[in-house]
N, C-alpha and C positions, 0 to 999 in steps of 0.2 A: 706768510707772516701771521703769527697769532696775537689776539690780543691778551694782554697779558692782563692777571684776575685781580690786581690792584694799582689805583692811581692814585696820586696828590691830590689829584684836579683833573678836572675835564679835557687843558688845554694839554696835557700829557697823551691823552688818548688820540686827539687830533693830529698833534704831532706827530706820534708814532705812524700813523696811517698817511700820512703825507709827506714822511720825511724822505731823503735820499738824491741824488744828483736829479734825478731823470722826473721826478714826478709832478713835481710843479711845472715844468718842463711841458707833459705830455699834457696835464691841462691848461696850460697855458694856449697849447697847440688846438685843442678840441674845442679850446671856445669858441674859434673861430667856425665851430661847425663840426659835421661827422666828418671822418678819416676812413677810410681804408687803413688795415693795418701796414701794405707797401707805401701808401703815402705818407700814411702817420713817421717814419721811418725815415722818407726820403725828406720830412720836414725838420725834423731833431738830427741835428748834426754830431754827429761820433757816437750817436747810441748804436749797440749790437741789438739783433733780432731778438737776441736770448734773452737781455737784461728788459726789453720791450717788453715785449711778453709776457715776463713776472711782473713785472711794472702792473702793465695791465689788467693782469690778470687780481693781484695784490687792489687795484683801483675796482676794479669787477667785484669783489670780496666785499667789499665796504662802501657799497653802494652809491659812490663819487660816480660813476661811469656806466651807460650799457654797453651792450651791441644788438643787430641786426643781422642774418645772415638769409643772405637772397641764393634761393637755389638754381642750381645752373654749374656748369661747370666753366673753370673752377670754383667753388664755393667762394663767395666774398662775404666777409664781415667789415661792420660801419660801427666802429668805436663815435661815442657820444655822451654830453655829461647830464647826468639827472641834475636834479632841485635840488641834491646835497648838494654834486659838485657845483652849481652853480654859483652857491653861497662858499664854497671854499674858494672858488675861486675868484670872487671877491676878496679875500684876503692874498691871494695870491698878487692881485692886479696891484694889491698896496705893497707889496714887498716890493712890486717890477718897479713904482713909480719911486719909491725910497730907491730903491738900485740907481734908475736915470739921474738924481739928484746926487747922487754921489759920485757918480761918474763926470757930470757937467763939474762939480766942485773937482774934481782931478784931473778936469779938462780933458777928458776921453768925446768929446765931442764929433769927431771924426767917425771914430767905432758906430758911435749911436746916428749918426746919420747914412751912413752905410747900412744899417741894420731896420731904416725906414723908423725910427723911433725918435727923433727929432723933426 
């Protein structure tokens, strides 16, 4: 993904780099710590390897994200979020808790306590 040579505003640019099913998603997933990309994987439910991947690689680009790679075979890499991501993800954590609140008002309470979030 490129970034494109004119914005409104800042928060356009932000968005662009963070938008799409999977990505809030995936840092959502890495706050909790570094991932492996098979666990990263086995943690996000219905993402493909493929769309992962670009995801990350997309989050890798724009400095929300590193990795690590320990040598050995087979090679492992350890996805994990820098001091951007940290602070985007901040803004993520407000989207999740507006999400919980809206769901409690549609009474999805059930889901959310299955999902360990109540």
């Amino acid at each position: 993904m490129k970034i494109r040579g004119e914005y409104t505003c800042p928060l356009e640019m932000t968005h662009d780099i963070i938008k799409g099913k999977w990505k809030p998603i995936i840092l959502w997933q890495l706050s909790k710590g570094g991932f492996s990309l098979s666990n990263l994987k086995k943690s996000i439910q219905g993402v493909s390897q493929k769309m992962l991947v670009q995801h990350l690689n997309e989050l890798l680009e724009y400095g929300l994200i590193d990795k690590t790679i320990n040598d050995g075979y087979p090679l492992k890499s350890n996805y994990f979020l820098t001091e951007r991501g940290k602070k985007i993800f901040e803004a993520v954590s407000i989207m999740q808790s507006v999400g919980i609140e809206m769901m409690i008002e549609d009474h999805r309470e059930d889901f959310l306590k299955a999902q360990g979030l109540l």
